[in-house]
TORPA-4810 file (N, C-alpha, C, O; in nm, 3 decimals):
<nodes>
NODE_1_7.576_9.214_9.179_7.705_9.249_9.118_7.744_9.389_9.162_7.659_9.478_9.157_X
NODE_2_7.863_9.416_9.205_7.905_9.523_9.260_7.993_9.629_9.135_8.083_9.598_9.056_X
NODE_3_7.938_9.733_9.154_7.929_9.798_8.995_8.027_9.921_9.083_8.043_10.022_9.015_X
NODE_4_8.088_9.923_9.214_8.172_10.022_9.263_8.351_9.927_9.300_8.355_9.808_9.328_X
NODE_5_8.456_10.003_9.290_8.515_9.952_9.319_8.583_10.060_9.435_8.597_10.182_9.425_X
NODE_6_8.618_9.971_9.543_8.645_10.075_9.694_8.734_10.000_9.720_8.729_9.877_9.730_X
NODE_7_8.830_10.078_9.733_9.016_10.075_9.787_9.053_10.141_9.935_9.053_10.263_9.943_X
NODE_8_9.075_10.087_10.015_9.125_10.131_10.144_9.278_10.146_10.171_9.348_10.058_10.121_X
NODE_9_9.343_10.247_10.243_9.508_10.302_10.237_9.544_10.289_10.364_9.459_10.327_10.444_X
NODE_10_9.637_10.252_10.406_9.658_10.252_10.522_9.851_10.273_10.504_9.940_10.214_10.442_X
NODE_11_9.842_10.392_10.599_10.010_10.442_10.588_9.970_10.506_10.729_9.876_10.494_10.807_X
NODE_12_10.089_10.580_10.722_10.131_10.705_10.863_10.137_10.827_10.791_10.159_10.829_10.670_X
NODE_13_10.117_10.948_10.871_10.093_11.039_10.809_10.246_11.125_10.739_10.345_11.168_10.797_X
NODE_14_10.219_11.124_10.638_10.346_11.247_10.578_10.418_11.139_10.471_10.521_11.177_10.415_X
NODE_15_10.354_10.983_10.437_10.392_10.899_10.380_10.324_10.924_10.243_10.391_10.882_10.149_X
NODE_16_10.197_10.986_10.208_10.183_11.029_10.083_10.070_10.938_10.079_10.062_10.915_9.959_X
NODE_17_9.968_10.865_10.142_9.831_10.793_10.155_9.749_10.842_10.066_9.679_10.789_9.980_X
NODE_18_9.770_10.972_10.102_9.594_11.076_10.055_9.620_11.155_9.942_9.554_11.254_9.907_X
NODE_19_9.730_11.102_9.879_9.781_11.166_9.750_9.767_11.079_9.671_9.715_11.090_9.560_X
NODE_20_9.829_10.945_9.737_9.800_10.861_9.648_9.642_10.785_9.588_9.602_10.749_9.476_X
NODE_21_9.593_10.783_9.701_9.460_10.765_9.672_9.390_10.866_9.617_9.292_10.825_9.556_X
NODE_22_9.406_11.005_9.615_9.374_11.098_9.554_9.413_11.085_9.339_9.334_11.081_9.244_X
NODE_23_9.580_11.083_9.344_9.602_11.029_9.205_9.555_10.929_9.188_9.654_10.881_9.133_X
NODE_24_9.494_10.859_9.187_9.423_10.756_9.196_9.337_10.767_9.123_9.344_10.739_9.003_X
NODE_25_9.211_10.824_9.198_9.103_10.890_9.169_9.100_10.996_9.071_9.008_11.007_8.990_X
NODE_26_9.183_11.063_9.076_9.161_11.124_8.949_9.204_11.080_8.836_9.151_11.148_8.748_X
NODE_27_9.273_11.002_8.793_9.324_10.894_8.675_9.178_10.839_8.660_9.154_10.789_8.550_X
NODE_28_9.097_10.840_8.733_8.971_10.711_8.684_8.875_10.857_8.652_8.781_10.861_8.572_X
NODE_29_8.923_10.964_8.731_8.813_11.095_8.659_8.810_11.148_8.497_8.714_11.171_8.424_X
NODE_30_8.929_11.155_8.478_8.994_11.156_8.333_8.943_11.044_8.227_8.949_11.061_8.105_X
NODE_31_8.890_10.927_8.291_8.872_10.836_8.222_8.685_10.837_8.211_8.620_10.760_8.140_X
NODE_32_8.631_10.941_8.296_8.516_10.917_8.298_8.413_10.884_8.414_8.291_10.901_8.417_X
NODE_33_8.501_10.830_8.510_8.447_10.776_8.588_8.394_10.878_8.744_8.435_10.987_8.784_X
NODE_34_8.316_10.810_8.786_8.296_10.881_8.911_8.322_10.839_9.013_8.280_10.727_9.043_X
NODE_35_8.415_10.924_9.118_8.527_10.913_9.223_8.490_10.987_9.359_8.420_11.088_9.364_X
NODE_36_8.539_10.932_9.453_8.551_10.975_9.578_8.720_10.974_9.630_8.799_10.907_9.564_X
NODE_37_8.755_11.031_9.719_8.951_11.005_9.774_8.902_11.121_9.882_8.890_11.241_9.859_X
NODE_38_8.875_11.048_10.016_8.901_11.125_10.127_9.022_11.055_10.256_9.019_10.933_10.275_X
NODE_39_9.072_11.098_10.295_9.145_11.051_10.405_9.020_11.082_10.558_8.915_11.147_10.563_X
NODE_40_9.075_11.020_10.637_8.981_10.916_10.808_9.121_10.955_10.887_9.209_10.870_10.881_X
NODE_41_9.151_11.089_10.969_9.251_11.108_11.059_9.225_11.248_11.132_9.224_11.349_11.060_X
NODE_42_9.209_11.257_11.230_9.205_11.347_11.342_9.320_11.445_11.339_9.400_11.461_11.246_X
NODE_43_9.318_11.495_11.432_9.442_11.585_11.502_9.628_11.526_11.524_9.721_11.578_11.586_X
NODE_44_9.618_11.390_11.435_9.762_11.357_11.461_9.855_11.385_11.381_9.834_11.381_11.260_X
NODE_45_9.976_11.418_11.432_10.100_11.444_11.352_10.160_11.412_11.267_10.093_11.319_11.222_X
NODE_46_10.268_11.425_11.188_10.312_11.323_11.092_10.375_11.174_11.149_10.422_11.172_11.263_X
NODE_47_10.374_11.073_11.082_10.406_10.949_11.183_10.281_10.858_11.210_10.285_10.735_11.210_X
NODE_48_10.169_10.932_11.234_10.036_10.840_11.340_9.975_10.835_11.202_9.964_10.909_11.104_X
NODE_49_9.914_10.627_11.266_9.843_10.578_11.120_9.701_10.674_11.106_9.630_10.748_11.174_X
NODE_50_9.712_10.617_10.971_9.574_10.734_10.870_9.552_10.628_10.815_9.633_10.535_10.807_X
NODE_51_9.401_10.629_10.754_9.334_10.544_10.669_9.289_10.644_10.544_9.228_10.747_10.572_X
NODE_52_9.321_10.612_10.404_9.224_10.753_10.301_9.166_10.601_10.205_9.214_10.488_10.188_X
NODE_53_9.079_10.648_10.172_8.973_10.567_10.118_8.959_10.644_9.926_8.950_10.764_9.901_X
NODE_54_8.962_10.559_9.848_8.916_10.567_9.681_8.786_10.460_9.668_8.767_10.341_9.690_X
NODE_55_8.729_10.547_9.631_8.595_10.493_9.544_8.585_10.560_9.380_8.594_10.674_9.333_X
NODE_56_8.562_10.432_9.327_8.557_10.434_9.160_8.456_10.360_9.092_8.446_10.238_9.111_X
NODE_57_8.364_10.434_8.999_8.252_10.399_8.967_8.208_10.450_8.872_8.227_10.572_8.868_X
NODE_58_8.119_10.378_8.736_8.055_10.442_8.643_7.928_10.477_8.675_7.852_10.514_8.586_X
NODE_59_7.894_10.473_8.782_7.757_10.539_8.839_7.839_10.652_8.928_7.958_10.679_8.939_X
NODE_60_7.708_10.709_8.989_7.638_10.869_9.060_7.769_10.773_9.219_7.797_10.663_9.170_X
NODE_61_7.801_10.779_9.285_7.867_10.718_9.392_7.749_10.826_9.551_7.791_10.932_9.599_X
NODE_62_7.645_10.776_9.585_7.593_10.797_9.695_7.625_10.793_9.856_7.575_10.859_9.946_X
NODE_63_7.746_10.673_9.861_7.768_10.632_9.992_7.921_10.741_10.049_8.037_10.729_10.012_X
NODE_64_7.874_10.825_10.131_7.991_10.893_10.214_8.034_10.844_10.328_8.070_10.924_10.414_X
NODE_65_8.039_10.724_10.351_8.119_10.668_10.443_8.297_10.589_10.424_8.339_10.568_10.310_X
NODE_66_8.355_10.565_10.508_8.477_10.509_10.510_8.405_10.409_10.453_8.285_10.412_10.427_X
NODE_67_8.485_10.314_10.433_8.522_10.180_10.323_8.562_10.041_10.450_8.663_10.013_10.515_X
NODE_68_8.433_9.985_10.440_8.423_9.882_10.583_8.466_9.717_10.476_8.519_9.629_10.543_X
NODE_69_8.447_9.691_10.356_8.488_9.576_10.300_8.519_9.607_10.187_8.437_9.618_10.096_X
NODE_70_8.662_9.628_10.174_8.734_9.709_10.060_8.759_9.627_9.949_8.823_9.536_10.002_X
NODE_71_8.753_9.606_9.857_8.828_9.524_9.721_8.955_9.529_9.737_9.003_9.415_9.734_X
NODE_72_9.022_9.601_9.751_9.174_9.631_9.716_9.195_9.729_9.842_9.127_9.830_9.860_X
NODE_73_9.345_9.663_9.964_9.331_9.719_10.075_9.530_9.756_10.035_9.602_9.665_9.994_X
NODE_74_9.568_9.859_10.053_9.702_9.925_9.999_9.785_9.924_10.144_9.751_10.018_10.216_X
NODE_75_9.858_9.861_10.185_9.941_9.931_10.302_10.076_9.990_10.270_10.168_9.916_10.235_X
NODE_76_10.089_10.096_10.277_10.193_10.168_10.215_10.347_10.189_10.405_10.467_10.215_10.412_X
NODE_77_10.275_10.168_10.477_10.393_10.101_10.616_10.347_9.972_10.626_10.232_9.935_10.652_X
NODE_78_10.471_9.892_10.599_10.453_9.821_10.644_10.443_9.740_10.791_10.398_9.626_10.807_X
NODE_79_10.494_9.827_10.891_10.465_9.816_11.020_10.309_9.824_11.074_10.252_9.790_11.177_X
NODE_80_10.282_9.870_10.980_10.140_9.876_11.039_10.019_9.752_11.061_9.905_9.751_11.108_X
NODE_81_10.116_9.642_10.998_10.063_9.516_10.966_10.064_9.423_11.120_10.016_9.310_11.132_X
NODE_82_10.135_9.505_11.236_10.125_9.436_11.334_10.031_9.524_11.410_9.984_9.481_11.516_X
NODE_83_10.010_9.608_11.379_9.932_9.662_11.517_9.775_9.714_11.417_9.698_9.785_11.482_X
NODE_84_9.739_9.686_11.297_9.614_9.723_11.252_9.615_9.586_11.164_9.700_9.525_11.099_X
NODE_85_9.439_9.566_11.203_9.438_9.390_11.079_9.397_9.513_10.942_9.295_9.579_10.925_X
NODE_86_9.496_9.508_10.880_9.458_9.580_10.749_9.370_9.487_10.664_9.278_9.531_10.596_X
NODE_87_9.404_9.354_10.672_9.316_9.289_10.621_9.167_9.292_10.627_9.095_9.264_10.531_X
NODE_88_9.133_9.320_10.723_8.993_9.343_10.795_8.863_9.414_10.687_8.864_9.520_10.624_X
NODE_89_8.763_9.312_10.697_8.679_9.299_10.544_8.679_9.297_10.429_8.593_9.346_10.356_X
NODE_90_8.825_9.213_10.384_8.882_9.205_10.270_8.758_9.092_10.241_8.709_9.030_10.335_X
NODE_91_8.715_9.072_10.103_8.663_8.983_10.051_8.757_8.853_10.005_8.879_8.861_9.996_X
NODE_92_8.676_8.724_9.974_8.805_8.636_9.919_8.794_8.657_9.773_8.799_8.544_9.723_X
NODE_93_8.779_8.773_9.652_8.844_8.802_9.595_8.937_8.976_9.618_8.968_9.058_9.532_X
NODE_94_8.953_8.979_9.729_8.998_9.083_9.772_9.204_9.073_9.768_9.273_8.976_9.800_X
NODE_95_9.244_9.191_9.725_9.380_9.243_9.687_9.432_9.321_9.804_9.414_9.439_9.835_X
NODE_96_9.518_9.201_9.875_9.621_9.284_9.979_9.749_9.351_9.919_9.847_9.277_9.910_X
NODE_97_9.767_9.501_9.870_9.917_9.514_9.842_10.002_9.568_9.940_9.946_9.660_9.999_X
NODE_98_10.103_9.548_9.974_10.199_9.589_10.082_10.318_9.635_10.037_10.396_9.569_9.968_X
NODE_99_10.333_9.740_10.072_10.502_9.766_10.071_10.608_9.717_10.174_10.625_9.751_10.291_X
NODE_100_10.681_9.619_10.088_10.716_9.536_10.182_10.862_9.472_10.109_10.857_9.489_9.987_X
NODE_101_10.982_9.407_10.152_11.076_9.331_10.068_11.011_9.182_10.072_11.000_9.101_9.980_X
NODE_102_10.976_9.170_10.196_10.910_8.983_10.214_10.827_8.972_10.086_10.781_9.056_10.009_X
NODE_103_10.825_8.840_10.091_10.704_8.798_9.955_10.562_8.797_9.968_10.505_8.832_10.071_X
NODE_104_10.500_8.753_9.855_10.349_8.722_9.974_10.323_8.635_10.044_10.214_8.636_10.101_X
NODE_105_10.408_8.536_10.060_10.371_8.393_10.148_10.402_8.484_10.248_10.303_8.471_10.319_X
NODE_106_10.477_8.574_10.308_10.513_8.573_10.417_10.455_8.668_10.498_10.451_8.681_10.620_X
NODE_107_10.397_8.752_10.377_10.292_8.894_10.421_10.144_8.823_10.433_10.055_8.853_10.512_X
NODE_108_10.142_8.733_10.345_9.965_8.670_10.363_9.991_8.597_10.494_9.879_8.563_10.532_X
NODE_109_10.084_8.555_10.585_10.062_8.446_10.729_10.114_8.585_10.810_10.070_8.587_10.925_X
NODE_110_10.179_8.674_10.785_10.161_8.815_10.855_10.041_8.882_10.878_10.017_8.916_10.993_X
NODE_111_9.949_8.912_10.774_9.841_8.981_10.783_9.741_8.879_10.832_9.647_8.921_10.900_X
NODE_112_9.749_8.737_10.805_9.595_8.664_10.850_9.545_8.649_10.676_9.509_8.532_10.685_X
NODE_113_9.532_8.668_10.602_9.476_8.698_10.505_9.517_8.535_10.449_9.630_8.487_10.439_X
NODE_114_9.395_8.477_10.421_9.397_8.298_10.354_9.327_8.366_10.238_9.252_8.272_10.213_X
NODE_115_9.298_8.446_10.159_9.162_8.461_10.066_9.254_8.513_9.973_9.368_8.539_10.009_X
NODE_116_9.211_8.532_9.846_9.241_8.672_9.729_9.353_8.670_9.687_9.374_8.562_9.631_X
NODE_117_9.442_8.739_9.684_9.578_8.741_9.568_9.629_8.898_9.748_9.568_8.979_9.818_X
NODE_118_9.748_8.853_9.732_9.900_8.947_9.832_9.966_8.954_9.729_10.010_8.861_9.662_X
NODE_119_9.979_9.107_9.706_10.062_9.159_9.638_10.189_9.258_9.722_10.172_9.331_9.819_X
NODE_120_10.318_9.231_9.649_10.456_9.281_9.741_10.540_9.354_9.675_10.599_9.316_9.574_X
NODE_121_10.548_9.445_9.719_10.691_9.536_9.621_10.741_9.645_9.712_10.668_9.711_9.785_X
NODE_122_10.851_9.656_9.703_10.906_9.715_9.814_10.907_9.883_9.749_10.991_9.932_9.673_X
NODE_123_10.832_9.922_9.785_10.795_10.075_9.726_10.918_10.153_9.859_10.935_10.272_9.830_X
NODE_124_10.980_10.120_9.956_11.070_10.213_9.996_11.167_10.238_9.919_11.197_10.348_9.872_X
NODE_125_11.235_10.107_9.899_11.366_10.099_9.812_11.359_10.175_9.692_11.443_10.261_9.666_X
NODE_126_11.256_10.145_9.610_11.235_10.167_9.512_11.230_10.355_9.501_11.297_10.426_9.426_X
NODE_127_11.139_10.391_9.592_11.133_10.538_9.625_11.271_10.588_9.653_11.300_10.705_9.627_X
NODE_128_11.360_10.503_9.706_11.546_10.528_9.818_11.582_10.601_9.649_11.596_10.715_9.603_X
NODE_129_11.587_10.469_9.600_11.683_10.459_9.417_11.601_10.553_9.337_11.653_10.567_9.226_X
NODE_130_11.494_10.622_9.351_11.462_10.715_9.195_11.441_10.874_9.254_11.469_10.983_9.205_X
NODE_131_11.380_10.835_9.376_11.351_10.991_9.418_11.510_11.018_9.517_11.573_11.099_9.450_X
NODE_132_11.558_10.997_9.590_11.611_11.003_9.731_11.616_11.007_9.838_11.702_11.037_9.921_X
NODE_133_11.415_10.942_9.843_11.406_10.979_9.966_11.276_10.891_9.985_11.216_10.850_9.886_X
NODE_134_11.240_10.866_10.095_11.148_10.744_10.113_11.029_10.750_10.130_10.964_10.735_10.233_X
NODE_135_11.002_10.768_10.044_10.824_10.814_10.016_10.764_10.721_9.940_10.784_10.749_9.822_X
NODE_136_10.673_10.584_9.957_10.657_10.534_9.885_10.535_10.512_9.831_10.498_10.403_9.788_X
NODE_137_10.459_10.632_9.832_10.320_10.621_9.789_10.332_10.588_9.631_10.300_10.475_9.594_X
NODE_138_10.364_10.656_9.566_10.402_10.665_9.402_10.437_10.475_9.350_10.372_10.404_9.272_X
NODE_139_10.548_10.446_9.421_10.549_10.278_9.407_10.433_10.226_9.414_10.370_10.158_9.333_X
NODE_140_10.410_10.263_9.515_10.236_10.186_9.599_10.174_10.165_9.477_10.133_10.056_9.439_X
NODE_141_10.166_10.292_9.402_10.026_10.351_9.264_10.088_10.177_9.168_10.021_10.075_9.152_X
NODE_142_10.192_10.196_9.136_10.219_10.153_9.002_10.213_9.933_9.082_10.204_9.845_8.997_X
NODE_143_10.217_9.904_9.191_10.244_9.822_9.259_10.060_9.722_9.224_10.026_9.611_9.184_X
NODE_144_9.981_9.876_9.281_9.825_9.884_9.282_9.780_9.809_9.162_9.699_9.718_9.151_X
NODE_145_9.862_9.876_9.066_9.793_9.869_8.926_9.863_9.748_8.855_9.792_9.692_8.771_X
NODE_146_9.971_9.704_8.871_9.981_9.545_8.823_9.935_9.434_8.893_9.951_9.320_8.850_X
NODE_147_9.873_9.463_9.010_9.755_9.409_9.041_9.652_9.404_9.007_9.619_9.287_8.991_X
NODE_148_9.548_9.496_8.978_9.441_9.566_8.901_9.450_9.673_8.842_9.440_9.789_8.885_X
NODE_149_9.476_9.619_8.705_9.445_9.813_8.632_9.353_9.843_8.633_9.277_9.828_8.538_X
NODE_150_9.312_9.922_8.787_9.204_10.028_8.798_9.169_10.118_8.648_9.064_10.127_8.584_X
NODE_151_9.311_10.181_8.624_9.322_10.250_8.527_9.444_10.238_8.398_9.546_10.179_8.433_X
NODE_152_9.441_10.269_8.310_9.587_10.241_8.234_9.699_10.274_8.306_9.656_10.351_8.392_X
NODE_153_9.788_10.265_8.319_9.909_10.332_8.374_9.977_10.453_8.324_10.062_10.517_8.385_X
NODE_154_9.914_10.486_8.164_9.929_10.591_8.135_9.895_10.680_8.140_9.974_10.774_8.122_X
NODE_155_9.752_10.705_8.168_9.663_10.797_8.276_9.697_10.837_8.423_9.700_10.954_8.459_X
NODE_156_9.722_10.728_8.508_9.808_10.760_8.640_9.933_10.841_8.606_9.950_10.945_8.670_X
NODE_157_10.022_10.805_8.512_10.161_10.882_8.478_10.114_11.018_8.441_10.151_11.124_8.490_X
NODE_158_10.029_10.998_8.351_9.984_11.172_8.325_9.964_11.262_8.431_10.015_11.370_8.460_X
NODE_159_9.852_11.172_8.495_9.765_11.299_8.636_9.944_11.299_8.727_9.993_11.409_8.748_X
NODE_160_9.988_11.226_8.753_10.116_11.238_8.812_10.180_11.323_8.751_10.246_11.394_8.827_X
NODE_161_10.194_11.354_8.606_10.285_11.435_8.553_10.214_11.547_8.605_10.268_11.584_8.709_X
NODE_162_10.107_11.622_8.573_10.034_11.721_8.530_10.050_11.791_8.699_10.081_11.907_8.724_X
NODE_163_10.023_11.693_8.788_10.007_11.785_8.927_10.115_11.770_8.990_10.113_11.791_9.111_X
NODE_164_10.229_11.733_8.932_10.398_11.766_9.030_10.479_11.826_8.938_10.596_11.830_8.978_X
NODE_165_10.458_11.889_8.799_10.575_11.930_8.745_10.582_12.039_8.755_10.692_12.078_8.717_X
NODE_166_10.494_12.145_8.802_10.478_12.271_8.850_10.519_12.255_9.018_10.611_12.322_9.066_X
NODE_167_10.457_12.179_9.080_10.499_12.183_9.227_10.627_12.103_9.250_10.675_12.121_9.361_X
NODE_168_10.712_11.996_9.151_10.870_11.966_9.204_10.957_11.991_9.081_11.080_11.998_9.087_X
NODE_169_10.885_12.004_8.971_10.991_12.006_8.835_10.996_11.895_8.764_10.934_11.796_8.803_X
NODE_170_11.052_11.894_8.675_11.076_11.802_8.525_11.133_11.679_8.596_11.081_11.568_8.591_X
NODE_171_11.296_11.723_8.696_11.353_11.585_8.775_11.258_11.532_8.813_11.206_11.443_8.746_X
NODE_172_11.203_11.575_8.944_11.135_11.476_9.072_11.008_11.438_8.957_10.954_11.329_8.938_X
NODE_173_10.996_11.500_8.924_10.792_11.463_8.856_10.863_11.308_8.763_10.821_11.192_8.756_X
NODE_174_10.960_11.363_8.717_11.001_11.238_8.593_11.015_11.074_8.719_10.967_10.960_8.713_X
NODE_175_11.103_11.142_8.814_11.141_11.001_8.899_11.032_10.956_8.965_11.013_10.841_9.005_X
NODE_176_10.954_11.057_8.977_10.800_10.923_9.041_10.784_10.858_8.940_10.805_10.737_8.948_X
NODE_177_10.736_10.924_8.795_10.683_10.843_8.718_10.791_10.720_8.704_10.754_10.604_8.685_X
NODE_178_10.886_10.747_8.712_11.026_10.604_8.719_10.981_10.513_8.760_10.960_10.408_8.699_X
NODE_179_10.946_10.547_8.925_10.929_10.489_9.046_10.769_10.403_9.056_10.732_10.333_9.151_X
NODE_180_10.696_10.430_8.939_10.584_10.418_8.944_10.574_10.287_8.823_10.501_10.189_8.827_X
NODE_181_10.660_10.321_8.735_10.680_10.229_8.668_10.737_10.071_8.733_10.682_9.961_8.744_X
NODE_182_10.897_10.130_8.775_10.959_10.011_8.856_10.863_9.945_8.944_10.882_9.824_8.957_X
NODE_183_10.784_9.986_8.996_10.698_9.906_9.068_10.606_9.842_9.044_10.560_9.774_9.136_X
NODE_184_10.552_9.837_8.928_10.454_9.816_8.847_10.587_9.705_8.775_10.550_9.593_8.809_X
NODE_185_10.685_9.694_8.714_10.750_9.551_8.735_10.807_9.486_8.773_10.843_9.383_8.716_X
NODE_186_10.854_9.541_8.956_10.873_9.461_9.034_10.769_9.379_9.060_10.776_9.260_9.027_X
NODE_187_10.641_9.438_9.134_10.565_9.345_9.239_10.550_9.202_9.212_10.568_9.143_9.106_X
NODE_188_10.515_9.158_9.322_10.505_8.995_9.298_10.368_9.000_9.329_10.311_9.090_9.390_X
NODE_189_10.308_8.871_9.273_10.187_8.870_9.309_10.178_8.709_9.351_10.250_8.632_9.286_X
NODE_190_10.075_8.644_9.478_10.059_8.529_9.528_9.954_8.530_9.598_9.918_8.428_9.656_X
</nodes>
């Protein structure tokens, strides 16, 4: 029985990956738990894909490696679904979420993925309409979590509140949490 749960991210850089997997992780720290959130990217610019990795666990977490058969695999571009198998060591109870408008029939014969539950919510749009601008890690979070509540959603909203209302203000901090919500009842799940 696997007593860790390990999430793999896959975006481009300056899309908000390693934040999000970071809020992530700390929503499950608050709760007790013991966490890892590193990002897997070299010397590339904003634009070039990145992988950041969450590990969550009520044990000591020993293993410092990237995340080779993830539970829950996040693609926050969806372009990236043609040129990386994001799917790649998904288990068949394993959680593809994508930011994406297509559904999951159309993202599960996109990715390859026959196993687990495709989850879809278009975290751009959603980011277009609350923030103004297309960042859709924050969707991603709330997208994540009506898939699996890793954590309550009111814990994610908090650590979200707590570490952007000093760095964007009362507006922007309030419209992620919007944005985090809306996505959390958009997604579809299949």
């Amino acid at each position: 029985m696997k007593d860790m749960l390990e999430i793999r991210w896959h975006g481009r850089g300056g899309q908000g990956a390693k934040t999000a997997s970071q809020f992530l992780a700390e929503a499950a720290l608050e709760l007790g738990k013991h966490i890892q959130a590193f990002p897997e990217y070299g010397p590339e610019r904003a634009g070039a894909p990145i992988r950041t990795f969450t590990r969550i666990s009520d044990h000591k977490i020993n293993v410092h490696s990237p995340i080779t058969n993830p539970d829950i695999v996040v693609v926050i571009d969806p372009t990236l679904l043609v040129s990386v198998d994001a799917a790649e060591g998904l288990g068949d109870n394993g959680i593809l979420v994508v930011n994406t408008p297509e559904g999951p029939e159309a993202i599960r014969e996109k990715a390859g993925y026959k196993k687990g539950k495709v989850v879809t919510c278009d975290g751009t749009k959603i980011s277009l309409d609350t923030l103004g601008i297309s960042m859709p890690n924050t969707p991603m979070l709330g997208a994540l979590l009506k898939a699996n509540p890793v954590v309550p959603i009111e814990t994610l909203e908090n650590k979200v509140r707590n570490k952007f209302l000093k760095k964007l203000g009362p507006e922007k901090t309030e419209a992620n949490i919007k944005a985090i919500r809306r996505a959390f009842e958009e997604a579809k799940i299949g």
